[in-house]
C-alpha positions in Angstrom: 23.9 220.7 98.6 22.1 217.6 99.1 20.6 215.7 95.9 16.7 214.9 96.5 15.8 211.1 95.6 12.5 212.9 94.3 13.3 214.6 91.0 10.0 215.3 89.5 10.7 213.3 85.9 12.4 210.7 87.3 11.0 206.8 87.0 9.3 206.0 90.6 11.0 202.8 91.5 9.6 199.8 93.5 12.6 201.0 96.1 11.5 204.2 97.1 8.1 202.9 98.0 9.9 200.8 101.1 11.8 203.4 101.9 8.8 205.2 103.1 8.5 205.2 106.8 8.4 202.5 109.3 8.4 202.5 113.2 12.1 202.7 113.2 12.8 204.9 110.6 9.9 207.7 111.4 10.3 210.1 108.2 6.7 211.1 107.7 7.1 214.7 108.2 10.0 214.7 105.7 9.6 216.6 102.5 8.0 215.9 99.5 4.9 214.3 101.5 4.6 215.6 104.8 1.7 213.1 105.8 0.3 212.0 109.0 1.7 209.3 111.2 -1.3 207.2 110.4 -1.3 207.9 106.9 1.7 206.8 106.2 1.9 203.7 108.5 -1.3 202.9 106.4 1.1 203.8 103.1 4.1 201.5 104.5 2.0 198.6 105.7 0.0 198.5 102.0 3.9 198.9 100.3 5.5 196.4 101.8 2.5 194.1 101.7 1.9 194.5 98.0 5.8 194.8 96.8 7.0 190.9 99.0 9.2 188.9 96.2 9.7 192.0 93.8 12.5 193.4 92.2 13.1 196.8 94.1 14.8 198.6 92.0 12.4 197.8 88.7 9.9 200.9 88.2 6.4 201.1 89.6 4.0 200.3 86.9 1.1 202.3 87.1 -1.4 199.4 88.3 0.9 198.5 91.0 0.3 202.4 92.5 -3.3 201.6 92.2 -3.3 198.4 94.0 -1.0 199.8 96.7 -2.6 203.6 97.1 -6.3 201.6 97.1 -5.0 199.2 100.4 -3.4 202.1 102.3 -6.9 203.6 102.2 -8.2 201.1 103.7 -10.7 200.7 100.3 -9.7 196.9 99.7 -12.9 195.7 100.7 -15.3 198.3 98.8 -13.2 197.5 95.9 -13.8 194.1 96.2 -17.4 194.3 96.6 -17.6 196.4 92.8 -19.2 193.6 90.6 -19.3 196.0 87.7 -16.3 197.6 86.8 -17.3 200.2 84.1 -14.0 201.6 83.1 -14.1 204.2 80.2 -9.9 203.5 79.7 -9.9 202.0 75.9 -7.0 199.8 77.3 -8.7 197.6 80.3 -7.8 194.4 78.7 -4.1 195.4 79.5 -5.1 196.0 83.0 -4.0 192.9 84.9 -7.8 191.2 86.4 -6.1 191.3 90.0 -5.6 194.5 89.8 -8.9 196.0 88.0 -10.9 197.0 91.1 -8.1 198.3 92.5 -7.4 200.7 89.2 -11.9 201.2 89.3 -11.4 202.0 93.1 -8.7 205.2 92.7 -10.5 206.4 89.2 -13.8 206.8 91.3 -11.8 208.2 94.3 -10.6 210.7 91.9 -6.8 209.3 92.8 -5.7 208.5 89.3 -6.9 209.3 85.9 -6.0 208.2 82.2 -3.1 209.4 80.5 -5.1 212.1 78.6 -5.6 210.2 75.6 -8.0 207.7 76.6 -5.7 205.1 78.5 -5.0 204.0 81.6 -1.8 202.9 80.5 -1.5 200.3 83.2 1.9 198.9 82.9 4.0 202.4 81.9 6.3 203.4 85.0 5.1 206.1 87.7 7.3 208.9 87.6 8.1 210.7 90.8 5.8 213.8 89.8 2.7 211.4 89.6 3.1 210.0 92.4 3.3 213.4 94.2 0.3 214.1 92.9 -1.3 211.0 93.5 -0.1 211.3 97.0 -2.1 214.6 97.4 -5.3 213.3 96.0 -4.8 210.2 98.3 -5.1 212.5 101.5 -7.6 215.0 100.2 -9.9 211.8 99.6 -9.0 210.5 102.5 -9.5 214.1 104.2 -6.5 213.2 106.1 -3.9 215.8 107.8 -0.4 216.7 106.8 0.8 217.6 110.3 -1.3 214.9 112.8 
């Protein structure tokens, strides 16, 4: 039996992210996220943009999905044009400023959400499971297909 690299409690590492699929290495019909070609060129293109210079195999920090889920949309622009970012999370001072329209953008998109006690909890690692279902919200909003 194989071992999956996507246990659901498992820490979501900057690693996986570029191991999503490029031109050469086409795995977007692979299990767990069976997305469009288009979709995840769009996913690939925002990963390896927004992950140059860092250390791959450090966890994703919760921001860093934001900023990264928000390009691949294609929604860098609208969230750059938010002037008031009215955040409910009681920790938005922790929220890097480079990153806060990004973190407004997928909260409005209904992407991501606070950690149930009120936070956003920007800098706690993604686990595998979150990003599964961030992943699903990501093409529901985007009304994308899983099999284009």
């Amino acid at each position: 039996m194989i071992a999956s690299p996507f246990l659901i409690g498992d820490i979501f590492s900057r690693a996986v992210w570029l191991r999503f699929p490029d031109k050469k290495r086409p795995r977007c019909q692979a299990r767990p996220f069976p997305l469009s070609w288009k979709t995840c060129s769009k996913l690939h293109a925002a990963v390896r943009q927004n992950l140059k210079g860092a250390a791959k195999n450090e966890p994703m920090q919760r921001y860093e999905a934001a900023t990264i889920i928000t390009k691949a949309m294609g929604g860098e622009a609208e969230a750059k044009r938010n002037l008031v970012l009215d955040m409910e999370y009681t920790d938005v001072s922790q929220i890097p400023s480079s990153a806060k329209k990004y973190v407004y953008y997928v909260t409005e998109k209904g992407i991501m959400s606070g950690m149930g006690d009120g936070t956003f909890s920007p800098k706690t690692s993604v686990l595998r499971s979150q990003i599964a279902v961030m992943l699903s919200n990501t093409v529901e909003a985007m009304d994308a297909s899983f099999s284009e």
